[in-house]
C-alpha positions in Angstrom: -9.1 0.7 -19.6 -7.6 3.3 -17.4 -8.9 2.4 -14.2 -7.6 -1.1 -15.2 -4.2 -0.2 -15.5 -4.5 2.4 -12.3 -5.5 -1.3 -10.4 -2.9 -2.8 -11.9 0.3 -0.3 -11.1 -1.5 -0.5 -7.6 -0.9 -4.5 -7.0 2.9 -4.3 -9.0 3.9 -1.4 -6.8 2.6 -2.9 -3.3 4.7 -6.1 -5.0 7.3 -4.1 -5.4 7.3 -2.3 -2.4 7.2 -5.6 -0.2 10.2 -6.9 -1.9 12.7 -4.2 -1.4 11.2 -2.5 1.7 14.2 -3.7 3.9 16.8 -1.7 1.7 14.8 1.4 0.8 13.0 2.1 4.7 13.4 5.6 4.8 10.6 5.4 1.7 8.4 3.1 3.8 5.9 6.6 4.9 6.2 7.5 1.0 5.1 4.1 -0.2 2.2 4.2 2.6 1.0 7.4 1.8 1.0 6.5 -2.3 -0.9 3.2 -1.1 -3.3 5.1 0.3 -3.9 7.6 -2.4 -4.2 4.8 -4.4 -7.1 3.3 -2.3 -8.9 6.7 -2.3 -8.3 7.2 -6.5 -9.8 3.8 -7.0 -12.4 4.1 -4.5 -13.7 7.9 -5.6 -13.2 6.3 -9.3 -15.0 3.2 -9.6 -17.2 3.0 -6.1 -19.0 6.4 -5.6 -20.0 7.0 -9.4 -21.8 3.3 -9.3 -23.7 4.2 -5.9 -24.6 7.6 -7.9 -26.2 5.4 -10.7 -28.2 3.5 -7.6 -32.0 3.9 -8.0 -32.8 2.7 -5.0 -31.5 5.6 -2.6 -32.2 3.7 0.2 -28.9 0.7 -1.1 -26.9 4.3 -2.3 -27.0 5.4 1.4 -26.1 1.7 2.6 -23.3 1.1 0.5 -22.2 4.6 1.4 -22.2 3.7 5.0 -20.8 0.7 4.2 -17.6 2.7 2.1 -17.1 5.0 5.0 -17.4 2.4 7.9 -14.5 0.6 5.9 -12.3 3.8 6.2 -13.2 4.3 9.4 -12.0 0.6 10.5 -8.7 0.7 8.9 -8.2 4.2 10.9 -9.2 2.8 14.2 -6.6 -0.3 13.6 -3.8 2.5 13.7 -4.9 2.9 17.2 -5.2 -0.9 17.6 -1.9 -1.3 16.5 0.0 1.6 17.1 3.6 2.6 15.3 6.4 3.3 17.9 
């Protein structure tokens, strides 16, 4: 029930944060780096202790790969698409 509601606080605050981004954009970096934590949280929460439970350890080391090659894309798009 707890991660629920974590996933849930995540999709009203990126709601919120879209609507009144314009008036508050000195808290845009703030907002961001929350996102991000909130990524990570849900991610070390719900993803790594189900790959733990894997059997197979062969699919464990895939989806692994998988979780980090994700990461590693939306890093590389900051390059891609550079901020000032």
């Amino acid at each position: 029930m707890l991660n629920f509601l974590a996933g849930v606080s995540v999709v009203v605050g990126g709601v919120f944060g879209s609507l009144f981004i314009a008036s508050v954009e000195e808290l845009s970096g703030w907002m961001v780096a929350f996102s991000a934590g909130a990524f990570l949280f849900l991610s070390a929460s719900e993803l790594i202790p189900e790959m733990l439970k894997e059997d197979d350890r062969g699919r464990a080391v895939i989806q692994l790969a998988i979780l980090v090659l994700g990461m590693l894309t939306i890093y590389s798009l900051g390059f891609v698409f550079p901020h000032e």
